[in-house]
C-alpha positions as CSV (number, residue, x, y, z in Angstrom):
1,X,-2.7,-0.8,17.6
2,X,0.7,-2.4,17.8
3,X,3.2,-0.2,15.9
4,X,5.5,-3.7,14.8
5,X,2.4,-3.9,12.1
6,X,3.8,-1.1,9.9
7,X,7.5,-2.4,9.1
8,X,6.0,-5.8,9.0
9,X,3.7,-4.9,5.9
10,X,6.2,-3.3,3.8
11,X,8.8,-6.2,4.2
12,X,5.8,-8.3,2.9
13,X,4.8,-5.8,0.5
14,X,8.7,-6.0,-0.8
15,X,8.7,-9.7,-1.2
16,X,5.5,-9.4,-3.2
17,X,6.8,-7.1,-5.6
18,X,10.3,-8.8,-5.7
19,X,8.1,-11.8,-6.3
20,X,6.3,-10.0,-9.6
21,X,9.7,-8.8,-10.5
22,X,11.7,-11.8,-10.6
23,X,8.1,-13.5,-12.3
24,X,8.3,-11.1,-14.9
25,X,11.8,-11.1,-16.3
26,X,11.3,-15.1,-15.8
27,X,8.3,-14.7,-18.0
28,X,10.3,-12.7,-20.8
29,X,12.9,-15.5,-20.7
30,X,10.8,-18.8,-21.2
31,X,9.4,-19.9,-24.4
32,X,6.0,-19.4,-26.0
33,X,3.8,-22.0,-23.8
34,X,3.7,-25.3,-25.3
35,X,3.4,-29.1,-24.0
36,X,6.7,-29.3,-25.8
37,X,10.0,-30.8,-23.7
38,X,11.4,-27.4,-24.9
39,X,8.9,-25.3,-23.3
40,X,9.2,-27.3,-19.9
41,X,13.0,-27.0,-19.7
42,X,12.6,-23.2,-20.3
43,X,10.4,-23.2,-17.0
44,X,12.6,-25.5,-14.4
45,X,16.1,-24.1,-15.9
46,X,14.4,-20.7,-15.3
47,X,16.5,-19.2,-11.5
48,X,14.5,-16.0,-12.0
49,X,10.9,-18.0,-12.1
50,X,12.3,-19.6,-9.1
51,X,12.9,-16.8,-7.2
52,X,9.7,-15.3,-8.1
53,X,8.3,-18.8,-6.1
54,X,10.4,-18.3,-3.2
55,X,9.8,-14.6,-2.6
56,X,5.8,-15.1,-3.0
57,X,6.4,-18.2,-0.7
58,X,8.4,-16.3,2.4
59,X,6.0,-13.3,1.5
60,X,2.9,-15.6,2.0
61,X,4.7,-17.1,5.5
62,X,4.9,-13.7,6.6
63,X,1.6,-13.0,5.9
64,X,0.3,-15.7,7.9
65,X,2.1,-14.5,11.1
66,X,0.6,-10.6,10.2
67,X,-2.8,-12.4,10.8
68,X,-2.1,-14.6,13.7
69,X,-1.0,-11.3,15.5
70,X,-2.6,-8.5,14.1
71,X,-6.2,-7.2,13.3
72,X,-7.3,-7.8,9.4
73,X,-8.6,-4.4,9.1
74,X,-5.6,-3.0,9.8
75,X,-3.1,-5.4,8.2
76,X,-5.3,-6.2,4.5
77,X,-5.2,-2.2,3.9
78,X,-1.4,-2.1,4.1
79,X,-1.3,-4.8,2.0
80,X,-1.7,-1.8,-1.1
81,X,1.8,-0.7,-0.2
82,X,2.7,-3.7,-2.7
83,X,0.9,-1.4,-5.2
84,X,3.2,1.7,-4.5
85,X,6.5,-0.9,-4.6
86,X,5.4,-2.3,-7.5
87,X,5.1,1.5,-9.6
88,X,8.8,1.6,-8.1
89,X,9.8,-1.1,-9.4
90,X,8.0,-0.9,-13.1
91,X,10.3,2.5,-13.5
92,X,13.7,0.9,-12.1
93,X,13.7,-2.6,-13.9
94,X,11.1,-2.3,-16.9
95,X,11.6,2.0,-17.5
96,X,8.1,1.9,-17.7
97,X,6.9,6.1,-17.2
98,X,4.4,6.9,-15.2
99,X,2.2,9.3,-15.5
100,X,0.7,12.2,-13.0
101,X,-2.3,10.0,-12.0
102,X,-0.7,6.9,-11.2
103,X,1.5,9.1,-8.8
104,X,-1.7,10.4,-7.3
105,X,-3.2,6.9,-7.1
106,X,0.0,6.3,-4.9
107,X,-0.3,9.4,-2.9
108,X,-3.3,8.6,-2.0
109,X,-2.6,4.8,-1.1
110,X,0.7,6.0,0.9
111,X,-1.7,8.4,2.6
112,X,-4.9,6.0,3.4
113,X,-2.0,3.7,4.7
114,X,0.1,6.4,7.0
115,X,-4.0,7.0,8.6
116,X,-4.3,3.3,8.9
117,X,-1.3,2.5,10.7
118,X,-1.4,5.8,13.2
């Protein structure tokens, strides 16, 4: 197994959760949805929405080069590191708690992925 695999999926895994970020707290800043004018300029004067669209788009071009070049049953397993990102993430921008077994569930996805990739 090619070892460039690894770093690969957690940059991709990154942009996915940056992409869920930025979608959220675009989310929490448009209106109720509506076919209203109002509701459509809350979407496209939205930079956070935006960014959510560019980070699942570069995440998505990335993930089509981890194919071309890798083996699908190693990379689709490491796609779960998005998972382990995205608990991070929920406690730094939403100070969301998390409890004992969602920090085994991530053990156990940080482990099943340090076996995949060695």
């Amino acid at each position: 197994m090619n070892f460039g695999l690894f770093p690969l999926a957690v940059i991709q895994s990154i942009l996915l959760t940056l992409g869920q970020v930025t979608l959220k707290f675009g989310l929490m800043r448009m209106e109720p949805f509506g076919w209203t004018r109002s509701f459509w300029i809350s979407v496209f004067a939205n930079w956070q929405f935006a960014l959510s669209g560019i980070c699942f788009g570069a995440a998505s071009l990335l993930w089509m080069y981890i194919l071309k070049h890798y083996p699908l049953s190693s990379s689709y397993p490491l796609v779960s590191l998005s998972y382990v990102f995205g608990l991070l993430a929920a406690m730094v921008f939403f100070q969301e708690e998390v409890d004992f077994y969602e920090w085994l569930g991530v053990s156990l996805i940080v482990l099943g992925c340090f076996i995949i990739a060695n």
